[in-house]
KOLDO-110580 format. One line per 5 residues: their letters; for each residue x, y, z of C-alpha. Coordinates in Angstrom, 1 decimal. Layout:
// residues N
a> X Y Z ~ ...
This chain:
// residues 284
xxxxx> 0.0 0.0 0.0 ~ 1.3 3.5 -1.0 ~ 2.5 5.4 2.3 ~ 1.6 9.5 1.4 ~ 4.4 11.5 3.8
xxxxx> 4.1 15.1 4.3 ~ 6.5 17.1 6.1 ~ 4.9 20.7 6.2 ~ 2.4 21.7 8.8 ~ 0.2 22.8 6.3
xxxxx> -0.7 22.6 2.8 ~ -3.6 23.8 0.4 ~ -3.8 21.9 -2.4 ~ -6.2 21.9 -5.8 ~ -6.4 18.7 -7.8
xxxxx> -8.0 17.1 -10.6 ~ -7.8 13.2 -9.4 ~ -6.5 11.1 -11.9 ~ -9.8 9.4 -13.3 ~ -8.4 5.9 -13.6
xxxxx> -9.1 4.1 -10.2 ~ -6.4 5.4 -7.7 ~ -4.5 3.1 -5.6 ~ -5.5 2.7 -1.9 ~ -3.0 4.5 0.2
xxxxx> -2.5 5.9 3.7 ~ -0.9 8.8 4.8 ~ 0.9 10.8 7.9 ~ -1.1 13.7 8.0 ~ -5.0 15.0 8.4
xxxxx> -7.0 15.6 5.2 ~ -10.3 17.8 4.3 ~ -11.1 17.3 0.6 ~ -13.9 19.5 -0.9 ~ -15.3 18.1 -4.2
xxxxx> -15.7 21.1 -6.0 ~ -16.5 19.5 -9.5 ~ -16.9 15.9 -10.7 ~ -18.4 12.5 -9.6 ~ -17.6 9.0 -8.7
xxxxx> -16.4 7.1 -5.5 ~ -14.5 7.0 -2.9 ~ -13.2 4.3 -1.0 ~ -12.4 4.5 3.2 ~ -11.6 1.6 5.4
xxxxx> -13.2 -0.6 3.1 ~ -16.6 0.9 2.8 ~ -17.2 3.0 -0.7 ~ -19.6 6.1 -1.4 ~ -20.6 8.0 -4.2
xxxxx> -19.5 11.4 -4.6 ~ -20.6 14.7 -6.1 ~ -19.9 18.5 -6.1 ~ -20.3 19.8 -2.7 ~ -19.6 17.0 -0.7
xxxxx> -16.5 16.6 1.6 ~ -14.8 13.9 3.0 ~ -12.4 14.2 6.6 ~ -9.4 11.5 6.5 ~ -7.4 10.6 9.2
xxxxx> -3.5 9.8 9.5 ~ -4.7 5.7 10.1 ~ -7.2 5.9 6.9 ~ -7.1 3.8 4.2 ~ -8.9 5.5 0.9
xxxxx> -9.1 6.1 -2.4 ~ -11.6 7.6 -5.2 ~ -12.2 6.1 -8.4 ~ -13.4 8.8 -10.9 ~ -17.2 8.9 -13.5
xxxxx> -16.6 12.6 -14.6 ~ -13.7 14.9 -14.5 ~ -13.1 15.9 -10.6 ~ -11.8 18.6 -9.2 ~ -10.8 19.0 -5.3
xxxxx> -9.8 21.4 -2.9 ~ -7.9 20.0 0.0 ~ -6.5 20.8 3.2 ~ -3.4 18.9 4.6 ~ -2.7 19.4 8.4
xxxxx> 0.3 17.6 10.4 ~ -0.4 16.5 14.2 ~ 1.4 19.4 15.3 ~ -0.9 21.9 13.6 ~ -3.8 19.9 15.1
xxxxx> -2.0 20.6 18.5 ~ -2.4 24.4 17.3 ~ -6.0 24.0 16.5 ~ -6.8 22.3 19.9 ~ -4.8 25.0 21.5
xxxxx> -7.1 28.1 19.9 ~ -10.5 26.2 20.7 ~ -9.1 25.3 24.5 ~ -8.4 28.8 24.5 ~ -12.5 29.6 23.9
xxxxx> -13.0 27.4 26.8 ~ -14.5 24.7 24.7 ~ -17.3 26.1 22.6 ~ -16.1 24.8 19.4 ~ -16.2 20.9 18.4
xxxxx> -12.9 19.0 18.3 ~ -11.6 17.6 15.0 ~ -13.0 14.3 15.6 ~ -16.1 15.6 15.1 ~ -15.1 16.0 11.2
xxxxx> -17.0 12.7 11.0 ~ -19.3 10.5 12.5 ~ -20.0 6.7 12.2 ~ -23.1 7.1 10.3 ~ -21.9 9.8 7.8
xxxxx> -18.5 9.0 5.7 ~ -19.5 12.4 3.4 ~ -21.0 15.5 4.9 ~ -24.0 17.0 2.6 ~ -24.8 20.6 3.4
xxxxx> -27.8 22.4 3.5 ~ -28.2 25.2 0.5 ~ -26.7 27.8 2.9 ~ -24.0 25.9 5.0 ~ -23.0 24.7 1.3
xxxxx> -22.1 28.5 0.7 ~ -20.4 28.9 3.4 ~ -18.2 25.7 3.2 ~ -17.5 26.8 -0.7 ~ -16.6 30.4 0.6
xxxxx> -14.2 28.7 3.0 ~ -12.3 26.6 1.2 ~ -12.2 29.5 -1.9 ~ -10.5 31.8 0.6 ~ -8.2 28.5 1.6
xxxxx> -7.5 28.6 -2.2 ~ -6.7 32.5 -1.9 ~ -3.8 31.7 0.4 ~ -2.2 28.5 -1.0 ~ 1.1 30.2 -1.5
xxxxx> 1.3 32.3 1.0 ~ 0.7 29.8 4.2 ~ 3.2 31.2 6.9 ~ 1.9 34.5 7.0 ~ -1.9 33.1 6.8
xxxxx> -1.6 30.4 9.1 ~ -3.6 31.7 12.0 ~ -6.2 32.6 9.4 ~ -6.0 29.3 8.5 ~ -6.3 27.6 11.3
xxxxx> -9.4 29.8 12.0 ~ -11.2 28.4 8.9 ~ -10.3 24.6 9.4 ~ -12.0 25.3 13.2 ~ -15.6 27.3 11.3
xxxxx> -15.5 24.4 9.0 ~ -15.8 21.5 11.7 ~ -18.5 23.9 13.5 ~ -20.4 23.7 9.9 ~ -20.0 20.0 9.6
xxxxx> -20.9 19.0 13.2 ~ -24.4 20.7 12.5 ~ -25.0 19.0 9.0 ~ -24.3 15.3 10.2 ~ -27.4 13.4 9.6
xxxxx> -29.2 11.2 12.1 ~ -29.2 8.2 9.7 ~ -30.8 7.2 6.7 ~ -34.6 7.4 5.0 ~ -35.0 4.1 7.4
xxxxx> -34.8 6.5 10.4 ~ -38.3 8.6 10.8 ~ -37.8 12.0 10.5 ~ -37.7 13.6 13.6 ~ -39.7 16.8 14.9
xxxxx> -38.1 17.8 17.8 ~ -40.0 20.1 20.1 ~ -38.3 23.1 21.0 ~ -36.8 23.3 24.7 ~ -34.6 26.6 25.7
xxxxx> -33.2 24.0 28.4 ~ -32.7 20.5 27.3 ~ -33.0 20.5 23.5 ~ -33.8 16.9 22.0 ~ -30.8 17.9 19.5
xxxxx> -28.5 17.9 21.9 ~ -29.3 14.4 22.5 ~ -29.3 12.8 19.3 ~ -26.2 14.6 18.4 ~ -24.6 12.8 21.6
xxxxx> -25.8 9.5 20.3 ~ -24.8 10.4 16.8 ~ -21.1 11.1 18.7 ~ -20.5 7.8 20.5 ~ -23.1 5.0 18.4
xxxxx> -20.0 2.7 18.2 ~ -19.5 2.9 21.8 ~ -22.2 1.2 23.3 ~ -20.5 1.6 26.8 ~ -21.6 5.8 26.4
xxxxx> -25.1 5.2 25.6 ~ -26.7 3.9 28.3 ~ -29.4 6.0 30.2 ~ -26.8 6.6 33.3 ~ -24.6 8.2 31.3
xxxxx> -26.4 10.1 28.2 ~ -28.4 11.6 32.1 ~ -25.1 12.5 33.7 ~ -24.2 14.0 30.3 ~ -27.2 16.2 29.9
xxxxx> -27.5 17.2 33.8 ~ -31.1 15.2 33.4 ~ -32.2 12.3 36.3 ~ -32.0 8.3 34.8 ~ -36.0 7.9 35.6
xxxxx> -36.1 11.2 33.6 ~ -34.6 10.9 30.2 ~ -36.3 7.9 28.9 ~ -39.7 9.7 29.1 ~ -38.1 12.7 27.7
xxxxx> -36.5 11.6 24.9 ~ -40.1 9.7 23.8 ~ -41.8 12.8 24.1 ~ -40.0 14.3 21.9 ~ -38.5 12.1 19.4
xxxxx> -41.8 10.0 19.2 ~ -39.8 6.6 19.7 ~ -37.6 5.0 22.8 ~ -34.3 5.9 23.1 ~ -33.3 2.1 22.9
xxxxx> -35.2 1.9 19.5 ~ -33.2 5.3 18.0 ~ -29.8 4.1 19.3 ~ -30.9 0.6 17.3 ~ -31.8 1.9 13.7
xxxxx> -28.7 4.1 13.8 ~ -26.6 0.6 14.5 ~ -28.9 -1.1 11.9 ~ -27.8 2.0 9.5 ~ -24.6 1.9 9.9
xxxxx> -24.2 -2.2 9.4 ~ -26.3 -2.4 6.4 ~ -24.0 0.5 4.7 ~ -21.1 -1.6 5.7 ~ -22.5 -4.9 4.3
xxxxx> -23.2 -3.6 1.1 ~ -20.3 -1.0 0.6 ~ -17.4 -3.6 1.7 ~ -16.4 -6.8 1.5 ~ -16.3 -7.6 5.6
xxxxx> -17.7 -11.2 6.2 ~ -20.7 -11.7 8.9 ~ -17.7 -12.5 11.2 ~ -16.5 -9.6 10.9 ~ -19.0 -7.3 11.1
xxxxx> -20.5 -9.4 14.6 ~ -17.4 -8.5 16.4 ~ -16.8 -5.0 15.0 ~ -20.3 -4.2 16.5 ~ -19.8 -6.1 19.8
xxxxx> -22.0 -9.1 19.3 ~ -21.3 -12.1 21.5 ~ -21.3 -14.1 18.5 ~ -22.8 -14.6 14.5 ~ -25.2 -16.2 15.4
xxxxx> -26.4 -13.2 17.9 ~ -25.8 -11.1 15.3 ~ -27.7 -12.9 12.5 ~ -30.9 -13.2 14.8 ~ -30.7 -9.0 15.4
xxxxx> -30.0 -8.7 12.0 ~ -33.2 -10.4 10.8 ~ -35.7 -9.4 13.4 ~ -34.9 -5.6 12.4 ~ -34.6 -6.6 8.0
xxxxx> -36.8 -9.5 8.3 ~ -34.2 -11.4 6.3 ~ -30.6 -12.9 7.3 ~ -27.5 -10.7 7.0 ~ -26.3 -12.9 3.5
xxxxx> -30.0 -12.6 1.9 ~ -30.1 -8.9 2.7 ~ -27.1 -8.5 1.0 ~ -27.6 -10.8 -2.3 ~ -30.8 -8.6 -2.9
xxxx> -29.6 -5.1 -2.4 ~ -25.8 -5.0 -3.0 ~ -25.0 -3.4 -6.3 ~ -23.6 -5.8 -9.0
């Protein structure tokens, strides 16, 4: 596997991806990569996505990815060493936490941000300006850092809750305890079951554990047990069908005891086994 090293703190770059399928690589440094024209794939850890103009993907140093081309792409990215992250981390400590971390560039249940109308013009305004300064990064680089920080604030607010399988949700509004501050906590930690119980997601929110059960149903219109579920569900039927993973595989990753546990969840929420569900729907 090709081993991408970068050496510079930062670097703007704009690319048109070659359209043959590129080689899976990794690389040493953090990534943001705006699709500004073009279409087609891209692979990460094993799990593929369409892509289109507008969307953008957040890759990590221990990433695997790739993106295979339909029509002529063209990308803005930004390129970010671990010590410019430490400089990023160092601003938002500095605004005593009112900003989202980095790791909030992506969530289990969304690979690809997609915008709304207006967020989209701001994300295209920010990475223009990005473009502005390519050549010119040491004298820009706290303005840099600036944008990378509003850009992570635009994304954490545009991360869906799931898929069409999940209801849409009509939230009633509370100036004290909003339901969105919920599912955005269980949109955070879905792949760590350990975070979601009704102990913690209470001592979280500042809520009593009799209290936030009720809550939540009022609200949301379903239990907090059955939300938490169709976002697993959502995620493991994206990863069946995008990858290659094997039942196996995908029992442990999502903390079943066994397949067989695993295959009897499965089918109660699909009505079908795991292997069925995926000779129907997975794209030939």
């Amino acid at each position: 596997m090709r081993q991408d090293k970068q050496f510079d703190d930062i670097i703007i770059a704009e690319e048109q991806p070659d359209p043959l399928k590129g080689m899976v690589h990794q690389h040493n440094y953090y990534q943001f990569i705006y699709i500004k024209a073009g279409s087609g794939r891209h692979f990460l850890n094993g799990e593929n996505t369409s892509f289109c103009a507008g969307d953008l993907f957040f890759i990590s140093p221990r990433d695997q990815h790739s993106f295979e081309i339909d029509t002529p792409a063209k990308t803005i990215s930004i390129r970010f060493s671990e010590h410019s992250k430490g400089k990023i981390k160092s601003l938002q400590e500095a605004w005593k936490g009112e900003f989202p971390g980095l790791k909030k560039g992506r969530s289990p249940l969304n690979i690809k941000v997609n915008f709304s109308e207006k967020d989209l013009e701001l994300v295209e305004g920010i990475f223009n300006l990005l473009s502005l300064v390519k050549n010119e990064l040491l004298i820009n680089e706290s303005l840099i850092y600036l944008q990378i920080i509003a850009l992570v604030s635009l994304i954490e607010r545009n991360l869906s809750y799931g898929t069409s399988k999940i209801e849409q949700l009509k939230p009633t509004p509370d100036p004290k305890k909003s339901i969105e501050l919920l599912l955005t906590y269980i949109n955070r930690h879905i792949s760590r079951p350990e975070m979601l119980t009704a102990t913690q997601m209470a001592e979280q929110h500042g809520v009593s554990v009799h209290y936030i059960g009720a809550y939540f149903k009022r609200h949301a219109g379903m239990t907090v047990k059955g939300y938490i579920n169709q976002c697993r569900q959502t995620i493991i039927v994206r990863k069946l069908l995008s990858s290659t993973y094997s039942v196996s595989r995908l029992a442990a990753d999502f903390n079943y005891t066994d397949e067989s546990h695993f295959n009897k969840s499965f089918k109660k929420y699909w009505g079908m086994s795991p292997s069925i569900y995926r000779q129907i729907h997975q794209k030939k």
